[in-house]
N, C-alpha and C positions, 0 to 999 in steps of 0.2 A: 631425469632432472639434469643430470650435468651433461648427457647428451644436446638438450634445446640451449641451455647455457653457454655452450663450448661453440653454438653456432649464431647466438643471438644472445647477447648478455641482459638485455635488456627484455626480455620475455619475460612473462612474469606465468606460471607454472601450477597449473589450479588442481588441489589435492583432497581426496576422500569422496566427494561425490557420493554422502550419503543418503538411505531410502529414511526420511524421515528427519530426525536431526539426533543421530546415537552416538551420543556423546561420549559411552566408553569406549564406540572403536574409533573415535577420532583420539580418544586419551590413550589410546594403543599405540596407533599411528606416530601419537606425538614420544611415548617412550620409547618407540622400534629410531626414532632419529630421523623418520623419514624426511628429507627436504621436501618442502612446497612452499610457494610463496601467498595462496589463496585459499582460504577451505569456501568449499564449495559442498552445498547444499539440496536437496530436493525433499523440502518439507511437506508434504502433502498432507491432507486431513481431512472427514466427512465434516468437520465444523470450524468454524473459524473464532479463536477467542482470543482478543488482540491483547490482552494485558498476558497472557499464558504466551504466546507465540512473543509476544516483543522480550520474555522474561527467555524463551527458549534462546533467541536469537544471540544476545548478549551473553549467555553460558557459555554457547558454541563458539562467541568470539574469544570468550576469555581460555576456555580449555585449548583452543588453535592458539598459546600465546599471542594473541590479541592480531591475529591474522586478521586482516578484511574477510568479511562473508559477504561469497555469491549466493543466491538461488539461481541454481541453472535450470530445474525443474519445479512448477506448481501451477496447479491450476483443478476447476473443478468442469465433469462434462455438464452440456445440454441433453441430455440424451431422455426419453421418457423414464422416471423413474427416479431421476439423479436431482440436480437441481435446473428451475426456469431459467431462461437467457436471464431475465433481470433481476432474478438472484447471483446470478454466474455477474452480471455489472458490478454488486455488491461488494460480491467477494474481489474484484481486481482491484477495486479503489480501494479497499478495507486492506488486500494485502500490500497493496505498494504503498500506502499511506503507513500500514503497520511495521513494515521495515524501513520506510527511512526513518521514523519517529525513535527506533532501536537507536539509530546514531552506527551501526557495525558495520551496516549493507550495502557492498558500493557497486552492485549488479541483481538486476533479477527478471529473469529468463521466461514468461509466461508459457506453458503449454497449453495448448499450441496455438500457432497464426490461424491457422484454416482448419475446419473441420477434414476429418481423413476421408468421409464418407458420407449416405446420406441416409444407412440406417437407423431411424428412431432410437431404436430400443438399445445398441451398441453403445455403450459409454467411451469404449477409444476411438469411435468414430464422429465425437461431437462434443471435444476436449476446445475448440476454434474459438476465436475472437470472430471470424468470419466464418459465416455458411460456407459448403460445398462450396455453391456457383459463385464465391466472392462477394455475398451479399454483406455486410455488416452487422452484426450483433449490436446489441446494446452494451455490452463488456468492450469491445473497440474503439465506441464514444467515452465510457468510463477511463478507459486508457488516457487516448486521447485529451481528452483533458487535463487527466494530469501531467502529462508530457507540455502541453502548453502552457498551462499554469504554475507550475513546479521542474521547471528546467534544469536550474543547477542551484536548488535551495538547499537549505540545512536544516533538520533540527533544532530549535530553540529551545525545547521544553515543551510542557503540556500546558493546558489553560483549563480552569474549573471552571465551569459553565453550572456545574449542579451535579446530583446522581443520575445515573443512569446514562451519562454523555460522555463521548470523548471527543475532546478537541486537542490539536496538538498547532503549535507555530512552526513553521516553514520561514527562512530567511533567504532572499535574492540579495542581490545586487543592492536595490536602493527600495525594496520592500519589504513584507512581510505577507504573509497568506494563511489563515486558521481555517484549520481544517475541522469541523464538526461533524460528526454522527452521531445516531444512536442505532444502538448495534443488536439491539430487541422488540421494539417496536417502535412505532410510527408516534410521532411527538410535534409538539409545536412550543416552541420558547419563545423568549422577549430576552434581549440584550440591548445592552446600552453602551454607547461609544461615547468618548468627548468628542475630538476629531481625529482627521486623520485615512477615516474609512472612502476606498474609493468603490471599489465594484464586489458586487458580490452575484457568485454562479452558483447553479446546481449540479448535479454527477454528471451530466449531459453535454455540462459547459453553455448552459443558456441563463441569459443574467436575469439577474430576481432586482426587481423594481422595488421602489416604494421604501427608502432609507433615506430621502432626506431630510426627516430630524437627526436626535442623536440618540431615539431608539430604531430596532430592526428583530420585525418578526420572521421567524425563520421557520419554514417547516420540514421535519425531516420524516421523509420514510423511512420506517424499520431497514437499514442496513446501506441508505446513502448518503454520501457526506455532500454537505453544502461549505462551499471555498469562500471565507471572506479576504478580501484584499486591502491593501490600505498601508499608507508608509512605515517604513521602518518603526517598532513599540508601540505603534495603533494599540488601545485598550481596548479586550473588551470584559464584558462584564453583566453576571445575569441580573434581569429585570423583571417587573412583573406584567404579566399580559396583560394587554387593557382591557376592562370590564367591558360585557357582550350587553 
């Protein structure tokens, strides 16, 4: 630490790098004196449960005296065995949606860009946003998206859409963006806006038609989020499905 300091004062100096998020050897860390300016993270897990990980996320902010948390490490393989490519799209929206809704996370590091290999069965060989030959997953459009959609927003809070749903607000510049899933199975809601709402996309980033009243039916598959857009404090609010 006061080596990279002594040559760049302005480096900022990333500390602990733990398998999981072990909070008592970062409370080690923190009682040995250690300097760092970043704790850093590689949370990994066979399941993903966003209310338990955004609860883990903010612990580890608070026990790092309220350091910024990276994930430098996370992700789950495609490998036979593991989880599908469009489970594996679930989970990268579900996690970068899940840590910036924490409010702590001001980095996070997917593993990996490219698959290592083109073994089936090998789970470190099919860890990739992209196939081997660079072909794209369905997890690199999940990405994607939200890199376009969620550039440099913020946390606003969460939104009650009903059980079983998370939605959370995202603030830009001169908008807002709610973010829905439902993170157990596949659902279909009705919400209602006054105004305000402009576009609204799926995990794909392809726009969903058919919102010009001031309701919007939504359907969500078991583990993707659909992005509503729409100016700064746009409401929304659940509705009821129109009779079949």
């Amino acid at each position: 630490y006061a080596a990279i300091k002594r040559e760049d004062r302005e480096a900022m100096v990333l500390g602990c790098s733990t398998a999981g998020i072990d909070t008592a050897f970062i409370e080690s860390v923190m009682k040995a004196g250690a300097p760092f300016d970043i704790l850093t993270i590689h949370p990994y897990r066979a399941a993903l449960n966003e209310t338990v990980f955004i609860h883990e996320l903010k612990r580890a902010h608070e026990v790092a005296g309220r350091r910024p948390v990276w994930i430098t490490e996370m992700g789950w393989p495609t490998a036979i065995g593991e989880v599908s490519e469009r489970e594996q799209a679930g989970l990268v929206a579900r996690t970068y949606l899940s840590a910036m809704a924490s409010g702590v996370v001001g980095s996070i590091s997917w593993y990996d860009f490219r698959d290592d290999g083109n073994d089936p069965f090998y789970n470190e060989a099919r860890f990739g946003l992209l196939r081997n030959d660079m072909h794209p997953k369905a997890g690199y459009m999940a990405l994607a998206t939200i890199g376009r959609l969620l550039p440099r927003h913020r946390v606003r809070g969460s939104v009650d859409l009903g059980p079983g749903l998370l939605a959370y607000r995202f603030r830009g510049s001169d908008e807002d963006v709610i973010a829905v899933w439902s993170p157990e199975e596949d659902r279909t809601i009705a919400v209602s806006f006054a105004s305000g709402l402009r576009d609204v996309f799926d995990a794909m980033g392809q726009p969903i038609t058919g919102h010009a009243s001031n309701r919007l039916c939504l359907t969500l598959p078991a583990g993707w989020p659909v992005y509503v857009v729409g100016a700064a404090g746009f409401k929304l609010k659940p509705a009821e499905l129109p009779a079949r």
